[in-house]
N, C-alpha and C positions, 0 to 999 in steps of 0.2 A: 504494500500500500504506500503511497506517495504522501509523504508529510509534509505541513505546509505550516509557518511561524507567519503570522501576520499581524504585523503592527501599524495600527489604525485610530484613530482618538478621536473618529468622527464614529460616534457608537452604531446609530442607524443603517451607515454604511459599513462599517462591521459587519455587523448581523446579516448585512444582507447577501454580502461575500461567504460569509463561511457557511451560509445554506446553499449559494451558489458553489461550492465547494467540496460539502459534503455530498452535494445528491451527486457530483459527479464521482464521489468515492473516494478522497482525498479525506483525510486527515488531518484536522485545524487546531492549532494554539491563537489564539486571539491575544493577542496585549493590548495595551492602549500608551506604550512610546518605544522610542529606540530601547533605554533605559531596559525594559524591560525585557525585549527580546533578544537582547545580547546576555540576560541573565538568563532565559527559556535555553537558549542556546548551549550555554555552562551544562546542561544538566540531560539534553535531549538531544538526538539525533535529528533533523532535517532536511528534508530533499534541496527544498526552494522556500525563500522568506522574500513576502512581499510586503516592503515597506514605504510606508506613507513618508514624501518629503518633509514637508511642515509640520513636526510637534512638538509637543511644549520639551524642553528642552535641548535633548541631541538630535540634531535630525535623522534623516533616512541613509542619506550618503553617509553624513559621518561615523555611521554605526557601522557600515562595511567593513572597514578592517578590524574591527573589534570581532564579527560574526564570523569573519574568514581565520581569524586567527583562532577562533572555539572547534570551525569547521570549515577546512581548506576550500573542498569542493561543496559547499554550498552554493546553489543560483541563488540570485537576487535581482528580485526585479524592481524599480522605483515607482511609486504612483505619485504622480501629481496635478495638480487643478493648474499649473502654471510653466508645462512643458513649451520648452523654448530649443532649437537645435544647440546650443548653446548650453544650455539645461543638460541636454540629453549626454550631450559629446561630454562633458564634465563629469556626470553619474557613471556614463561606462568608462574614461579615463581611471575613476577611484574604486573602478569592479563592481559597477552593475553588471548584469546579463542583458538589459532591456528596459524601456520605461514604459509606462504607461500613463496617458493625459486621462486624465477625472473630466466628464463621467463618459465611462463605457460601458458596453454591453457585455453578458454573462458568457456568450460566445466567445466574444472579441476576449478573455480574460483567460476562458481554459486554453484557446489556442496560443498565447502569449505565454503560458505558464509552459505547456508542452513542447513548444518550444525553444523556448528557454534552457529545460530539462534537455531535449535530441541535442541541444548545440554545447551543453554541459558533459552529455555522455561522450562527443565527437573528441574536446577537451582531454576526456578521461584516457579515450581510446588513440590519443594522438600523444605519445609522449613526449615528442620532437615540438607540440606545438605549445607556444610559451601566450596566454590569454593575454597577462599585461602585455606582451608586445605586438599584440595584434592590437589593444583595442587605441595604444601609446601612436601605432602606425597609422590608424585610421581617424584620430584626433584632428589631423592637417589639412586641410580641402583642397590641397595640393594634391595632398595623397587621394584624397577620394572621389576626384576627378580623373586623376591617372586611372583609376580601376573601372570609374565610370568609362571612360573612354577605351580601355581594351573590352569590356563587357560588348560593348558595339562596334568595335573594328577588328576584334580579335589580335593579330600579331603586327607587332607597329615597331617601326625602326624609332631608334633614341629620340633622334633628331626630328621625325613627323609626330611623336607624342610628346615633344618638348611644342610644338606649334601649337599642337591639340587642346594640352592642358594651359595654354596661352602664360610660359613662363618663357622670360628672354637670359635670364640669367643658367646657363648649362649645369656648371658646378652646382648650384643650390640643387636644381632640380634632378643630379646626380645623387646627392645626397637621399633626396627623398624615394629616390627608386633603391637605394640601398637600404632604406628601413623597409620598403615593403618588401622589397629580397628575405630581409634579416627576417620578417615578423611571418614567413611564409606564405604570402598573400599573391607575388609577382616572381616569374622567372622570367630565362632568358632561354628558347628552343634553339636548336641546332643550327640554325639561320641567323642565329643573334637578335632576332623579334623577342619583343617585348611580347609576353600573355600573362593571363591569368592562372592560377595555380588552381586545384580542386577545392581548397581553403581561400581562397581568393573570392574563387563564385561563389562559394556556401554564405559567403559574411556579406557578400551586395546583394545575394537575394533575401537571405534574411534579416537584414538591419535597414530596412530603408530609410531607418533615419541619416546613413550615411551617403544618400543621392542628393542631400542639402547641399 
């Protein structure tokens, strides 16, 4: 069974997730702040903890490395009333999995969660692949336009994907193809074309926050 920590301080909306929750068969801790779910954490195992950004004290973000440090591979996904791409690229930079903008639907939330989950197991089953520097590499809109742009031309020499991603400076934008190298996201095929890796496509088609 999938267990699930959820720290929320808007009570109504509580309740109303962890009935969405349980009838899907999931298993709920309910808190009502950071605070408290980093103590649930201390003492219980966890699949995925979905936290509210805004609550009285610690927030949702800043609870993450507290909860990663009780439980490495923990998801974590952020809810908030006030998602901004900006927002987002922030929460996954500190080790979100995902965010979510308040209010959404009970669909929209199991499929966020289960996904979250496939891309936490991909994580587990990938030991070559390092999450902080995937999500460190996808922070940049340098970088995520580079990725946007192989996703639609496929294999691109340096120099037509330095035009593409509209950067005039070579060196910089050498650098940033070496983080997406490093983060496993971009290689180079036998032609010297720039592509996409299999972790490359996985992470633009499931983070569309990163098409910003």
């Amino acid at each position: 069974m999938i267990t699930v920590l959820l720290a929320e301080d808007d009570r109504e909306l509580s309740r109303n997730m962890v009935e969405i929750l349980e009838l899907e068969g999931f298993s709920v801790t309910a808190v009502e702040s950071a605070e408290a779910a980093i103590r649930a954490s201390e003492k219980q195992h966890f699949d995925i903890a979905l936290m509210d950004l805004l609550m009285t004290g610690m927030t949702g973000v800043e609870a993450i490395s507290n909860l990663r440090q009780n439980q490495p591979l923990i998801a974590v996904i952020i809810i908030t009333a006030y998602a901004t791409v900006d927002t987002a690229v922030d929460a996954m930079k500190k080790g979100a999995d995902s965010v979510m903008t308040k209010p959404f639907k009970s669909d929209e939330l199991i499929v966020t969660i289960k996904r979250s989950l496939a891309e936490k197991q991909l994580f587990k089953s990938r030991v070559d692949l390092d999450p902080d520097l995937v999500y460190s590499a996808l922070a940049n809109p340098y970088r995520r336009k580079a990725l946007n742009v192989l996703a639609i031309h496929k294999g691109v020499k340096f120099m037509d994907l330095c035009r593409l991603v509209e950067i005039e400076d070579h060196t910089k934008f050498n650098f940033h193809l070496r983080q997406l190298k490093k983060a496993g996201l971009v290689m180079q095929n036998e032609n010297k074309l720039y592509i996409l890796t299999n972790t490359g496509q996985f992470m633009l088609t499931n983070h569309n926050i990163f098409n910003a």
